[in-house]
N, CA, C and O atoms as a GROMACS GRO file, in nm:
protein
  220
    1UNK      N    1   0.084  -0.118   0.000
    1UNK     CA    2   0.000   0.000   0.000
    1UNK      C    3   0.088   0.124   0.000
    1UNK      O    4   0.173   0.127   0.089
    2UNK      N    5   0.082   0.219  -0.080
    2UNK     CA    6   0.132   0.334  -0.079
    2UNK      C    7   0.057   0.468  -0.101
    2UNK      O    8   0.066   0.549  -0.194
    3UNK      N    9  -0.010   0.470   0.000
    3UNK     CA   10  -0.112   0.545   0.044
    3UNK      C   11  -0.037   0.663   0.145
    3UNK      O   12  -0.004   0.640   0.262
    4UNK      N   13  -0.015   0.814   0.063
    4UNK     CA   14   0.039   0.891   0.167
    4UNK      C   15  -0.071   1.002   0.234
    4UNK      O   16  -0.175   1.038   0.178
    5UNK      N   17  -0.036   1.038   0.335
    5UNK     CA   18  -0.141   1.116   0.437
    5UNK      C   19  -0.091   1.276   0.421
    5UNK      O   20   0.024   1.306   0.388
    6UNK      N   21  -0.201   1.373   0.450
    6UNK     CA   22  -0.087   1.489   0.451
    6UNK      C   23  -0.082   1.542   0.586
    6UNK      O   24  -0.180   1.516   0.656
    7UNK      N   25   0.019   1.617   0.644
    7UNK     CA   26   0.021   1.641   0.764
    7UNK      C   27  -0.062   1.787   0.750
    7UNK      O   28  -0.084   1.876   0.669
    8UNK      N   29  -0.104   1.730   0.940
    8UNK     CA   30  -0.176   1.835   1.012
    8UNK      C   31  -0.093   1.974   0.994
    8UNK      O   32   0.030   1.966   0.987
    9UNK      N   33  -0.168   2.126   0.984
    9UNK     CA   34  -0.144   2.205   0.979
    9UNK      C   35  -0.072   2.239   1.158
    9UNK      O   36   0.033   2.289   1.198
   10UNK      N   37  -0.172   2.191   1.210
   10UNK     CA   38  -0.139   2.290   1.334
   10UNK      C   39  -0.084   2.158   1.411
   10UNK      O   40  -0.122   2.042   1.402
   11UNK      N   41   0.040   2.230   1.509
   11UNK     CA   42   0.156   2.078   1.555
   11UNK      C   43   0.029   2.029   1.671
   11UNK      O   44  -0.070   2.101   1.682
   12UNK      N   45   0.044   1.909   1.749
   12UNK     CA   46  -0.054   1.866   1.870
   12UNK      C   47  -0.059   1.934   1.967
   12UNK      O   48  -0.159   1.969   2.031
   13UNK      N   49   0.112   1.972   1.993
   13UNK     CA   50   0.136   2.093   2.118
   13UNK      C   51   0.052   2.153   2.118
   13UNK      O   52  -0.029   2.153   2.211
   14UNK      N   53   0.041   2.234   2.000
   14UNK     CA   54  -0.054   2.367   2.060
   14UNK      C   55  -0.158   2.359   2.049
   14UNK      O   56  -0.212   2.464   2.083
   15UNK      N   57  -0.267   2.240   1.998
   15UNK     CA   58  -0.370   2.207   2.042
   15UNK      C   59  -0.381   2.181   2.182
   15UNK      O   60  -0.487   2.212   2.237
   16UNK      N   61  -0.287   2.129   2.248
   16UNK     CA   62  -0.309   2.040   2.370
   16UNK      C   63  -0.297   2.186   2.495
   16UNK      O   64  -0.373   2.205   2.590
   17UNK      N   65  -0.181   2.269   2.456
   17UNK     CA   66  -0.203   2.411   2.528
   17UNK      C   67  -0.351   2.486   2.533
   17UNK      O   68  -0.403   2.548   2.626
   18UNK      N   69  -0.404   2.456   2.394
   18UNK     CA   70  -0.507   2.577   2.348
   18UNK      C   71  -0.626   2.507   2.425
   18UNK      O   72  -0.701   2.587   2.480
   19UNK      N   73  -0.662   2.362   2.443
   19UNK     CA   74  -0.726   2.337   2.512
   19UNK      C   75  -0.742   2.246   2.661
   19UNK      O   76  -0.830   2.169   2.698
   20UNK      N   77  -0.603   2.297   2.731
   20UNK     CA   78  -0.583   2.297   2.847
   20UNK      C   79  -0.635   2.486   2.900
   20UNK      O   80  -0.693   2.517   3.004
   21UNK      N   81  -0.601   2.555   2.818
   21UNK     CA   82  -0.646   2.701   2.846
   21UNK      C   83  -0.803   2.726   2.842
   21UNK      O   84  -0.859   2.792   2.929
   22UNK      N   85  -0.858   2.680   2.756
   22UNK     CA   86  -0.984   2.707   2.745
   22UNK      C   87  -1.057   2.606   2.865
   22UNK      O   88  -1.167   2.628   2.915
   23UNK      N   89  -0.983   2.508   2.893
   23UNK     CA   90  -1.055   2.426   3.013
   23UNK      C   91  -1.052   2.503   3.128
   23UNK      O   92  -1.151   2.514   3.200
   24UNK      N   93  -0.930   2.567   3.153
   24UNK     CA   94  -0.864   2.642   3.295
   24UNK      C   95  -0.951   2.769   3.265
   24UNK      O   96  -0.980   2.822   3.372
   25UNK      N   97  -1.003   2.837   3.156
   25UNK     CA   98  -1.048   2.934   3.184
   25UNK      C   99  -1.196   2.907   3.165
   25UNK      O  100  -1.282   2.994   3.182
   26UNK      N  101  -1.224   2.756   3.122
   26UNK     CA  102  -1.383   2.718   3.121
   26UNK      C  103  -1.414   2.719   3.300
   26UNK      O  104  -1.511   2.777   3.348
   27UNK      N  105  -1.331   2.658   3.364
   27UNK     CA  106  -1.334   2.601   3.470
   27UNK      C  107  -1.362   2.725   3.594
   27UNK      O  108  -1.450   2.720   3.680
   28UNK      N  109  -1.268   2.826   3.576
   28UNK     CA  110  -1.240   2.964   3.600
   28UNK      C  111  -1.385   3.076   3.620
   28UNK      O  112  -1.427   3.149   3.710
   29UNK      N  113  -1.430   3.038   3.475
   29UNK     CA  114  -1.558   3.084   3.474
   29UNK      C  115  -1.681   3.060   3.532
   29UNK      O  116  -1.752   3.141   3.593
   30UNK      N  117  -1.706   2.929   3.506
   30UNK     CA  118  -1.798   2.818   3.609
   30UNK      C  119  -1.786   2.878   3.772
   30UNK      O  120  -1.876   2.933   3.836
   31UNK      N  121  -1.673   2.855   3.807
   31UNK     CA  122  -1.670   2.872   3.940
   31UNK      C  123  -1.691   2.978   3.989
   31UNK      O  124  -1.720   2.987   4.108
   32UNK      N  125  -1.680   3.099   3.899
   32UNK     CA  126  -1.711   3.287   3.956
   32UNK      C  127  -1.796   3.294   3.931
   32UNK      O  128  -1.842   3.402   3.969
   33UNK      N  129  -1.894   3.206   3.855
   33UNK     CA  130  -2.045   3.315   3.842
   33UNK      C  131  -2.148   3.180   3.888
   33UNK      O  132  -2.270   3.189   3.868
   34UNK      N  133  -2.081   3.038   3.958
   34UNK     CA  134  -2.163   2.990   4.069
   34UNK      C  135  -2.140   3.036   4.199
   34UNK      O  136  -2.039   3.094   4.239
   35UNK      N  137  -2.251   3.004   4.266
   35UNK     CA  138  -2.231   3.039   4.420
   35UNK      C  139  -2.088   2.926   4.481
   35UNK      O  140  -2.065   2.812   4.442
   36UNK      N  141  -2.043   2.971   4.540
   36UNK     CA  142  -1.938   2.891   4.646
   36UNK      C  143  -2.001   2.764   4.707
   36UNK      O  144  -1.942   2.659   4.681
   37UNK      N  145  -2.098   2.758   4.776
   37UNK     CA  146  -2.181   2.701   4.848
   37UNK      C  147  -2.232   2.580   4.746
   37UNK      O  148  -2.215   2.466   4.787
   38UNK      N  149  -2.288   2.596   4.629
   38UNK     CA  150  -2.366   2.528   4.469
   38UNK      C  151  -2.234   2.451   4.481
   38UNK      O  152  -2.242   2.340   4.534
   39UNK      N  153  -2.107   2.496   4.437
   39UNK     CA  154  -1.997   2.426   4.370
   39UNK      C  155  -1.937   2.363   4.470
   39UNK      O  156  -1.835   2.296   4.455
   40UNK      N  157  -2.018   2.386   4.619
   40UNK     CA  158  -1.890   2.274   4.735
   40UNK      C  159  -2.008   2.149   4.699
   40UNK      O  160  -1.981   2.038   4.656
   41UNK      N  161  -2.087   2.179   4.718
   41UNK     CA  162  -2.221   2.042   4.748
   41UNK      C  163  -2.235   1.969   4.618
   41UNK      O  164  -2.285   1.856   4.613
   42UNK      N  165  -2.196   2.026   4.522
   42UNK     CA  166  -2.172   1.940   4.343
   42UNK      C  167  -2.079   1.866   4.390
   42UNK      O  168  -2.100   1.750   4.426
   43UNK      N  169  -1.937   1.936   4.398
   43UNK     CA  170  -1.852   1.808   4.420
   43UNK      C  171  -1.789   1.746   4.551
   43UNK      O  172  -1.673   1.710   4.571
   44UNK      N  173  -1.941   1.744   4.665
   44UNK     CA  174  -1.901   1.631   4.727
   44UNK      C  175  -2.032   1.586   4.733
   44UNK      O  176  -2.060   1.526   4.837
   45UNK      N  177  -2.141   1.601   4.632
   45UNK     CA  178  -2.202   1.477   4.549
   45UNK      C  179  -2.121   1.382   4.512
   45UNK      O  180  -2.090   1.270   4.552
   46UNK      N  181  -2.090   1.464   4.413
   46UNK     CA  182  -1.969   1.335   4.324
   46UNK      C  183  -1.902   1.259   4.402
   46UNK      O  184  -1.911   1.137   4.390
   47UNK      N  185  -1.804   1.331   4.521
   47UNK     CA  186  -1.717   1.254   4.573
   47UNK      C  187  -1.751   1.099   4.624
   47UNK      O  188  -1.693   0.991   4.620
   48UNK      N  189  -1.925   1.166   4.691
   48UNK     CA  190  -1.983   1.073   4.752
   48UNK      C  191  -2.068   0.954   4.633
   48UNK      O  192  -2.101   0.838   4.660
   49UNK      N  193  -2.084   1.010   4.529
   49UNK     CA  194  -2.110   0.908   4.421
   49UNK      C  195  -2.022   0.822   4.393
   49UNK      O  196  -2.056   0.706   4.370
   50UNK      N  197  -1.884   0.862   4.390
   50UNK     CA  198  -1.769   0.806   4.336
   50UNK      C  199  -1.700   0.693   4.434
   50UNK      O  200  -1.604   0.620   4.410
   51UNK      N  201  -1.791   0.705   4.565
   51UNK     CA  202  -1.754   0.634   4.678
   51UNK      C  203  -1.606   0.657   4.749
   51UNK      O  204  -1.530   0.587   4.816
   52UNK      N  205  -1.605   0.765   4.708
   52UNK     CA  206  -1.482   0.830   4.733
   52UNK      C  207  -1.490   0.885   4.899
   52UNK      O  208  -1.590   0.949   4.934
   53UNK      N  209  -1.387   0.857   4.990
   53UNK     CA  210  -1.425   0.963   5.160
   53UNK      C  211  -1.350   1.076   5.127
   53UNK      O  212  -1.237   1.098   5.086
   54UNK      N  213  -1.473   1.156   5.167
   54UNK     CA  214  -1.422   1.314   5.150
   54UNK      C  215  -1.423   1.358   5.328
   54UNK      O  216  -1.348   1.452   5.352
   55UNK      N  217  -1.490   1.307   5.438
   55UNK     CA  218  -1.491   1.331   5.569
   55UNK      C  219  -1.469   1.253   5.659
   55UNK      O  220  -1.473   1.291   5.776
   0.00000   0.00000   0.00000
């Protein structure tokens, strides 16, 4: 088989930066415009879903 591919424009790096940033600033965002209080009791739902000890 001599089947050639063409390469990606953009390298993986800076995909993998561009959406580690948009997570950190997805994440960032979420958390300032929920209440403090909303975002402790979400994740120790989870924790406690996950059977995880959080206490």
């Amino acid at each position: 088989m001599n089947t050639k591919t063409a390469a990606i424009g953009i390298p993986s790096d800076i995909l993998g930066i561009a959406a580690a940033i948009a997570l950190g600033l997805g994440l960032l965002f979420v958390a300032g415009i929920s209440q403090s209080a909303a975002a402790h009791d979400a994740a120790h739902d989870v924790r406690h879903a996950m059977a995880f000890p959080c206490h």
